[in-house]
Every structure is written in structure tokens, then in C-alpha cells.
N, C-alpha and C positions, 0 to 999 in steps of 0.2 A: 509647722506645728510648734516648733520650740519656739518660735519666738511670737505667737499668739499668746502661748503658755507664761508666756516672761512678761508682754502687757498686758495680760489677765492680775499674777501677783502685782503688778506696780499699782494698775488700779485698785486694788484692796487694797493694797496700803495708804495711798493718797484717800481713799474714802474712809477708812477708820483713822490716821491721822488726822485730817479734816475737821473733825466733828465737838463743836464751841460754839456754846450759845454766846460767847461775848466778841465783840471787834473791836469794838474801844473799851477803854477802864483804867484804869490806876497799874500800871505794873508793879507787880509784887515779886517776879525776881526773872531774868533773863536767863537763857539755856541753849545751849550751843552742844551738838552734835557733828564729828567729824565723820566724813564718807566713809565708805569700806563697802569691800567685797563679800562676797561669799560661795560658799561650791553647794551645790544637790546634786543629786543623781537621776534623773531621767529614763525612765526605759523605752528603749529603742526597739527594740526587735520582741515581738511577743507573740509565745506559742500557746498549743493547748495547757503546757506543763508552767505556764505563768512567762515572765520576765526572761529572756536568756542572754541579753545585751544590755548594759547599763550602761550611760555615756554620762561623766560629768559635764556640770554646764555650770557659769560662773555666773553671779549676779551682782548689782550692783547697785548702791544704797546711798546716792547722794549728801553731801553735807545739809546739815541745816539747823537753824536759828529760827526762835520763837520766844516769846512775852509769856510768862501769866500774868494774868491780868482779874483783878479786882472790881467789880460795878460800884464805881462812888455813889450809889443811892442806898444798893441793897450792898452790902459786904458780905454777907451769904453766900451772893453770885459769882462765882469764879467758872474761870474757865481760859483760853489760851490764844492764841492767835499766829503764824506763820509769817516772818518777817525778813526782809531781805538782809545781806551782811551792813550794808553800808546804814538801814534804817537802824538795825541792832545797834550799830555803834555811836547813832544820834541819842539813843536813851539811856535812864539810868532808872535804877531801880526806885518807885517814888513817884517819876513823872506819871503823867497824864498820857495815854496813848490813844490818837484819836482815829486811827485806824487808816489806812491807804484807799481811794478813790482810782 
């Protein structure tokens, strides 16, 4: 149960993370985010009178790097894209990002 419950939140976050209409474009500025944990409280044990066991449970929130990124046609268009450490550190803010294959 807890740990369906713990791939349920990771999927919502990688699916509301996720969501850019662009993959390539012009970066307009890089963003890096360090890991970390976090605690909630879980109920365990559940009676008529609600809740009577709470058990913490620790979660955990990967590092990660990502572009914004500009559409060189439309400059309107923004939007972001999800990028490894080592491609983060091939770009600079300026270039051309033509997205991973």
C-alpha cells in the first residue's frame, strides 16, 4: 500500500513536471534544483472513530536540471525542457538547444 501510494505521488509529479510545448529553442536561462527529502504521515490503522495510527514515511525528490527555452520563430513561445547534468553543462545561456534523440 505504501509504496503504490509513493509511485502514485512520483507519477504526478513527473506528469505535471513534464508538460512543454517546446524541446528545442534558444535557452533563455538554465536551472538546477538539488535533491531532498521529505516526511508525511500515513494512516495505518483505521477505525470507526477515523485515523488511530499514523506512521511517518520519508520521500524523496531527485536532483534535477532543465533549460527554458525560447521558439526562435515565435518568441511568445516559451516553455522548458528536462536535461541531463552533463548536457546542462554543454550549454550556455544564448545557445541553440536542439533537443535529445
Amino acid at each position: 500500500m505504501m509504496r503504490a501510494r509513493a509511485i502514485g505521488v512520483l507519477a504526478l509529479v513527473l506528469a505535471l513536471v513534464g508538460c512543454s510545448p517546446l524541446q528545442s529553442g534558444i535557452i533563455t536561462a538554465k536551472n538546477h534544483k538539488d535533491a531532498y527529502t521529505y516526511i508525511y504521515y500515513q494512516c495505518y490503522v483505521w477505525s470507526k472513530y477515523g485515523c488511530t495510527l499514523w506512521m511517518p514515511v520519508t520521500g524523496y525528490v531527485p536532483e534535477r536540471w532543465w533549460f527554458d527555452l525560447q521558439d526562435e520563430h515565435e518568441p511568445e513561445t516559451t516553455g522548458w525542457v528536462d536535461v541531463t547534468h552533463e548536457t546542462f553543462d554543454k550549454y550556455e545561456v544564448g545557445d541553440y538547444y536542439q533537443g535529445e534523440s
